[in-house]
N, CA, C and O atoms as a GROMACS GRO file, in nm:
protein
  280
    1UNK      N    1   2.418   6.181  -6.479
    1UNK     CA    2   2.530   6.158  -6.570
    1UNK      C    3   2.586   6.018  -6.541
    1UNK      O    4   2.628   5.985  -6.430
    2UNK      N    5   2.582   5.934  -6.658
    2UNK     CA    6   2.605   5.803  -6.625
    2UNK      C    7   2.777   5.811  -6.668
    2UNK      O    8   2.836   5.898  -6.733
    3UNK      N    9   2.842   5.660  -6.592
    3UNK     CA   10   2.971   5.721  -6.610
    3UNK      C   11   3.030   5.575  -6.580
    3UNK      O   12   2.945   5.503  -6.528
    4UNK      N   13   3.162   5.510  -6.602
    4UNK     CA   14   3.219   5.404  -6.595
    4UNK      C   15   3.372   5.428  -6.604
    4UNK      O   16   3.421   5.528  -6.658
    5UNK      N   17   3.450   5.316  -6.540
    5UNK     CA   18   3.553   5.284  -6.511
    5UNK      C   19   3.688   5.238  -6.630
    5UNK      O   20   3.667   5.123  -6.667
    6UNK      N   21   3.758   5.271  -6.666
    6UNK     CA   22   3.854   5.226  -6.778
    6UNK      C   23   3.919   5.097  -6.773
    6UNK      O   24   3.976   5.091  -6.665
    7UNK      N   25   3.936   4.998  -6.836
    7UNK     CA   26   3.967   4.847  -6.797
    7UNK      C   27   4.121   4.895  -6.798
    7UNK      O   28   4.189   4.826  -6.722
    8UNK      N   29   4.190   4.994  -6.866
    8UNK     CA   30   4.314   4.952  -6.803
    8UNK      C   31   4.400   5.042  -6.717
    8UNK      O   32   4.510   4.998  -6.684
    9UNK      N   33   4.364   5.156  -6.677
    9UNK     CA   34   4.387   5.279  -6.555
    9UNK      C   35   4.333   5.274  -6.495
    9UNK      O   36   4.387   5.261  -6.385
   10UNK      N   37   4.194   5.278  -6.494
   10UNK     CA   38   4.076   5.305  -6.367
   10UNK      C   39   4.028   5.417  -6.357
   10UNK      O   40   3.950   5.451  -6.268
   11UNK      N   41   4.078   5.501  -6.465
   11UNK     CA   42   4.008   5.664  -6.503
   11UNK      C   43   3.879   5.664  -6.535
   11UNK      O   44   3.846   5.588  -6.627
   12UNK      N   45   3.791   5.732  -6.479
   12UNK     CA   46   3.695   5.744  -6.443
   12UNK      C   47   3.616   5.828  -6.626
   12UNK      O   48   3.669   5.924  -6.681
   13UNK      N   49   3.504   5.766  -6.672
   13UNK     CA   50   3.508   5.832  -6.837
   13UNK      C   51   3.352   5.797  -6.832
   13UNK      O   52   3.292   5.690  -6.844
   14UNK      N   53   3.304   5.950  -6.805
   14UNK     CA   54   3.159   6.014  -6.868
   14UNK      C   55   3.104   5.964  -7.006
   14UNK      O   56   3.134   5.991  -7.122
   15UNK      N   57   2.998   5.865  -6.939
   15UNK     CA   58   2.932   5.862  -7.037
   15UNK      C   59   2.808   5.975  -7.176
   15UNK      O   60   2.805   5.969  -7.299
   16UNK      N   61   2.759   6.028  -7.115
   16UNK     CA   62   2.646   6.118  -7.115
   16UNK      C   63   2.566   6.040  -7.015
   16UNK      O   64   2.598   5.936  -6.957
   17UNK      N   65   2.421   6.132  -7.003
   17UNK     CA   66   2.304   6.092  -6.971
   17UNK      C   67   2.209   5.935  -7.003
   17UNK      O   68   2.116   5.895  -6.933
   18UNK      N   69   2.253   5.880  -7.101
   18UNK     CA   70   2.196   5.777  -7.139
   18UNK      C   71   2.255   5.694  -7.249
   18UNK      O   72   2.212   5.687  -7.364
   19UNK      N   73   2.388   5.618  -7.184
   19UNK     CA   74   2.474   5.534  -7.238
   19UNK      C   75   2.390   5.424  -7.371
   19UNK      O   76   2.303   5.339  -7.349
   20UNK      N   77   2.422   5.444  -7.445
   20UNK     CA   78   2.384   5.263  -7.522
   20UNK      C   79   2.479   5.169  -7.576
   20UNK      O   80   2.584   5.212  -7.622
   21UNK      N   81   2.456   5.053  -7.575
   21UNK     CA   82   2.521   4.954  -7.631
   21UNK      C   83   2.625   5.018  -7.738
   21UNK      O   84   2.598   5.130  -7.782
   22UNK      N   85   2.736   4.957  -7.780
   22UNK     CA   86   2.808   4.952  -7.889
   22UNK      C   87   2.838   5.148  -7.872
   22UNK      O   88   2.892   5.185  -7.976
   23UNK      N   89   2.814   5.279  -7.767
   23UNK     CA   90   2.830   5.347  -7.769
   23UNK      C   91   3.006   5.330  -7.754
   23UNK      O   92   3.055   5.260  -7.666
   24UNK      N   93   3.101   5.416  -7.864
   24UNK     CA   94   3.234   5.422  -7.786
   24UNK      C   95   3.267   5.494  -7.681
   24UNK      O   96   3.183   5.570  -7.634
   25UNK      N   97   3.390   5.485  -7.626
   25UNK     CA   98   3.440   5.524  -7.488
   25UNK      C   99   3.623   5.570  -7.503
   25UNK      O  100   3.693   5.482  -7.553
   26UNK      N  101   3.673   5.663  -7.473
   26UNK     CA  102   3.803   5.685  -7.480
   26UNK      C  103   3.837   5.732  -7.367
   26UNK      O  104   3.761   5.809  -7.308
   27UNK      N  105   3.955   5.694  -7.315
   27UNK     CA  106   4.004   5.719  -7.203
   27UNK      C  107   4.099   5.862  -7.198
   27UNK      O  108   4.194   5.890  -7.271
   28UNK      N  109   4.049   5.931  -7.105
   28UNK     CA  110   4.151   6.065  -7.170
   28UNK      C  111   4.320   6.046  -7.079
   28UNK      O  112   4.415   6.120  -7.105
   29UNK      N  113   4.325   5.962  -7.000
   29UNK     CA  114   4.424   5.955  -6.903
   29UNK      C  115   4.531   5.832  -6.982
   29UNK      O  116   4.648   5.818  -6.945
   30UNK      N  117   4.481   5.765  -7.072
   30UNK     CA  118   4.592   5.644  -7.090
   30UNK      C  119   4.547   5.606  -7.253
   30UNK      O  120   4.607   5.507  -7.294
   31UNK      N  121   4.454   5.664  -7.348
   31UNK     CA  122   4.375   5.697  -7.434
   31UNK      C  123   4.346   5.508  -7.484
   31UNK      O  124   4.367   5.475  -7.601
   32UNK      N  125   4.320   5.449  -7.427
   32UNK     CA  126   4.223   5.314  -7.414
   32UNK      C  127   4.089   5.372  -7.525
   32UNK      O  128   4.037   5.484  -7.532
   33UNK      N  129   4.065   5.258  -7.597
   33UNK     CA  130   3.979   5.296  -7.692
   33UNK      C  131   3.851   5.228  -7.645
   33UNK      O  132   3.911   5.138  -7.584
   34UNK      N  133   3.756   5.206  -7.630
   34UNK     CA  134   3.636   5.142  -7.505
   34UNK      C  135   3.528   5.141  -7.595
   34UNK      O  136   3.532   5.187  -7.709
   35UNK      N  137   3.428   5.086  -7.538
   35UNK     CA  138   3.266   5.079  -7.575
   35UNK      C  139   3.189   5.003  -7.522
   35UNK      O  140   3.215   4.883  -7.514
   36UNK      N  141   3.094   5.048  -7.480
   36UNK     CA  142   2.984   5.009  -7.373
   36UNK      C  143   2.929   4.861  -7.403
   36UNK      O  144   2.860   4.862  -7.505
   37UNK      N  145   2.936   4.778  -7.364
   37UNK     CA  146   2.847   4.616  -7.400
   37UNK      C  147   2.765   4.606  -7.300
   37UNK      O  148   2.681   4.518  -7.318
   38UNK      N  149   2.753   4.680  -7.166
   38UNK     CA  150   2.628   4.636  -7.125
   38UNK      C  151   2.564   4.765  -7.025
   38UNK      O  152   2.638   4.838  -6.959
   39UNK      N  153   2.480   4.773  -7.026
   39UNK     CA  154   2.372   4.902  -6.973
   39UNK      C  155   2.370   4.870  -6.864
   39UNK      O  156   2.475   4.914  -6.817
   40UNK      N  157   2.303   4.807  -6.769
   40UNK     CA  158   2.284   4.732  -6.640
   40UNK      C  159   2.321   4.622  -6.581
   40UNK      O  160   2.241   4.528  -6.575
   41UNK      N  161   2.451   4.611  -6.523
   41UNK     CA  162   2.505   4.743  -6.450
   41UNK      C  163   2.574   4.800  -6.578
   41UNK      O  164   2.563   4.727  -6.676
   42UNK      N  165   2.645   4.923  -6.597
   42UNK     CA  166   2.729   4.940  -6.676
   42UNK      C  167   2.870   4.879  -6.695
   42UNK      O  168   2.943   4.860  -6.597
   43UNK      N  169   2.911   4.847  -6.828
   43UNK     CA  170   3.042   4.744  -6.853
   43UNK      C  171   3.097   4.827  -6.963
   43UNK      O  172   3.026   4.908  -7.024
   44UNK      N  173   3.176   4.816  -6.979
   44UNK     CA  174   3.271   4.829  -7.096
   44UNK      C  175   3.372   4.712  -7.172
   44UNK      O  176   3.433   4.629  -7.105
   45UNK      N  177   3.378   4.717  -7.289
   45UNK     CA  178   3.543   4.646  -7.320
   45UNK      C  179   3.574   4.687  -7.380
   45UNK      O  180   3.511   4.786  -7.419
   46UNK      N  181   3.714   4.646  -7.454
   46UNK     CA  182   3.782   4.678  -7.592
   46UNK      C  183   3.782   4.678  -7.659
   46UNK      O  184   3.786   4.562  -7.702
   47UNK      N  185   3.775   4.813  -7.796
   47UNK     CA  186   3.749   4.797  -7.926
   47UNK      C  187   3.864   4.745  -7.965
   47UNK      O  188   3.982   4.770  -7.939
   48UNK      N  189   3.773   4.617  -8.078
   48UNK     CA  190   3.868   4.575  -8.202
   48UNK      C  191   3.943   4.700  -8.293
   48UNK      O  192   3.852   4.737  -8.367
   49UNK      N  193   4.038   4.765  -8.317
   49UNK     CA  194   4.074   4.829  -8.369
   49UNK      C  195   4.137   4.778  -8.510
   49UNK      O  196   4.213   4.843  -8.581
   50UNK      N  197   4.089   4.649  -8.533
   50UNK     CA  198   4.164   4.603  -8.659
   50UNK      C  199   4.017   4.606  -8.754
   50UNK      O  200   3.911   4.569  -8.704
   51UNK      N  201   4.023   4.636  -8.844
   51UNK     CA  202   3.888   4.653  -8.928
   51UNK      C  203   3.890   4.534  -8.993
   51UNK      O  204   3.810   4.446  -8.958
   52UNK      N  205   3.958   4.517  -9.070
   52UNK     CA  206   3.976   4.442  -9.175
   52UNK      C  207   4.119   4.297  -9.144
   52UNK      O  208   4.239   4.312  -9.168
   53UNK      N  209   4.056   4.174  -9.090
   53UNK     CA  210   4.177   4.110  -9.055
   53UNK      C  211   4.256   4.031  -9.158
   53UNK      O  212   4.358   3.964  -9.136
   54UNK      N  213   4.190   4.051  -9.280
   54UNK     CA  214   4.284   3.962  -9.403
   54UNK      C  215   4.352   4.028  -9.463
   54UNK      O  216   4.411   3.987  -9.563
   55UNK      N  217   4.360   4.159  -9.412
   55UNK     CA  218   4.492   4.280  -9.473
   55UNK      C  219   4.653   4.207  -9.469
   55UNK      O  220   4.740   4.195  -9.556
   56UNK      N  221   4.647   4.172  -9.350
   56UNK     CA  222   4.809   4.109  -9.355
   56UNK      C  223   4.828   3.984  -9.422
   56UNK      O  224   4.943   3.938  -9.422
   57UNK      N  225   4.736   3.920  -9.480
   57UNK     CA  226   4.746   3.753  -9.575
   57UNK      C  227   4.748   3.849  -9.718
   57UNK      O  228   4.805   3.814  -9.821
   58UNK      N  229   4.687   3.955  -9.704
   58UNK     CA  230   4.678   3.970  -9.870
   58UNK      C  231   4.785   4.028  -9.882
   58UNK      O  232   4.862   3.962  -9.951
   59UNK      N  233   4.828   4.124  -9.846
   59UNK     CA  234   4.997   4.184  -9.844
   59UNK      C  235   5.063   4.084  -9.844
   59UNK      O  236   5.142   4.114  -9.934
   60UNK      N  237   5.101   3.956  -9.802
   60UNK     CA  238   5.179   3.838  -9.783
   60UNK      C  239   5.202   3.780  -9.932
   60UNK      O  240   5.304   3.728  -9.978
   61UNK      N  241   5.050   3.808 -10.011
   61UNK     CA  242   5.007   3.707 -10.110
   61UNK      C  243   5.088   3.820 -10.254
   61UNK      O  244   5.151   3.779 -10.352
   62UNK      N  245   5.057   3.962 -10.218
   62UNK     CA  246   5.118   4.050 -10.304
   62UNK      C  247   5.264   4.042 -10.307
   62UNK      O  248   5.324   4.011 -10.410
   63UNK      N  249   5.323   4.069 -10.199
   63UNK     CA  250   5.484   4.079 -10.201
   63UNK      C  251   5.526   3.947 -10.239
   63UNK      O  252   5.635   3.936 -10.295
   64UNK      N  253   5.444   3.829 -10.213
   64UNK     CA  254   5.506   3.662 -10.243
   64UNK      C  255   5.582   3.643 -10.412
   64UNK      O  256   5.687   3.580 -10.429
   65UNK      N  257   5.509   3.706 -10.518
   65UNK     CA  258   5.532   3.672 -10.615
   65UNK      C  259   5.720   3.793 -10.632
   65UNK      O  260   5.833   3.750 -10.654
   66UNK      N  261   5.693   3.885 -10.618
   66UNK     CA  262   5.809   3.989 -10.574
   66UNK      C  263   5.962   3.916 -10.511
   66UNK      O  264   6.080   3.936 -10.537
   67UNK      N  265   5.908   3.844 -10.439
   67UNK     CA  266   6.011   3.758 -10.333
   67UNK      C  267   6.072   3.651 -10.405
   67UNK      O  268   6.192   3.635 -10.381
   68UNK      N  269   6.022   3.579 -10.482
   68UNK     CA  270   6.055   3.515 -10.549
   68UNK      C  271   6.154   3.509 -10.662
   68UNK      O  272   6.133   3.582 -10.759
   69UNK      N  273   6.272   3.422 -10.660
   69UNK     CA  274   6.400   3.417 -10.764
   69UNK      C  275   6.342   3.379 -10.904
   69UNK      O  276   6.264   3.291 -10.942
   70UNK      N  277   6.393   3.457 -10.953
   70UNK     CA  278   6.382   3.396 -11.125
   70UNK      C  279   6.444   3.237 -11.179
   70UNK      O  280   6.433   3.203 -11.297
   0.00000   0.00000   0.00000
């Protein structure tokens, strides 16, 4: 059972048997959202949790005309 370390508790989070790349990872102690980037040795980092980053310019661009005085 392969298994790795949480970047921001140190809670210990089961991989299965045979981790892969881009596999996710959640921390059950501090719920850190994770995913494997490297197999040997094993690593983890942080998922981007923003999907889509031009959501907040286009909302900006919608409410702009709204904002505006007659």
């Amino acid at each position: 059972m392969a298994f790795a370390y949480c970047l921001d508790c140190g809670g210990r989070i089961y991989l299965g048997h045979r981790p892969w790349v881009g596999q996710s990872a959640f921390c059950d102690r501090c719920d850190a959202d994770l995913e494997v980037t490297r197999i040997n040795p094993l690593e983890l980092d942080w998922i981007d949790n923003l999907v889509d980053s031009d959501r907040p310019q286009d909302l900006e661009l919608e409410l702009a005309p709204a904002l505006q005085e007659p």
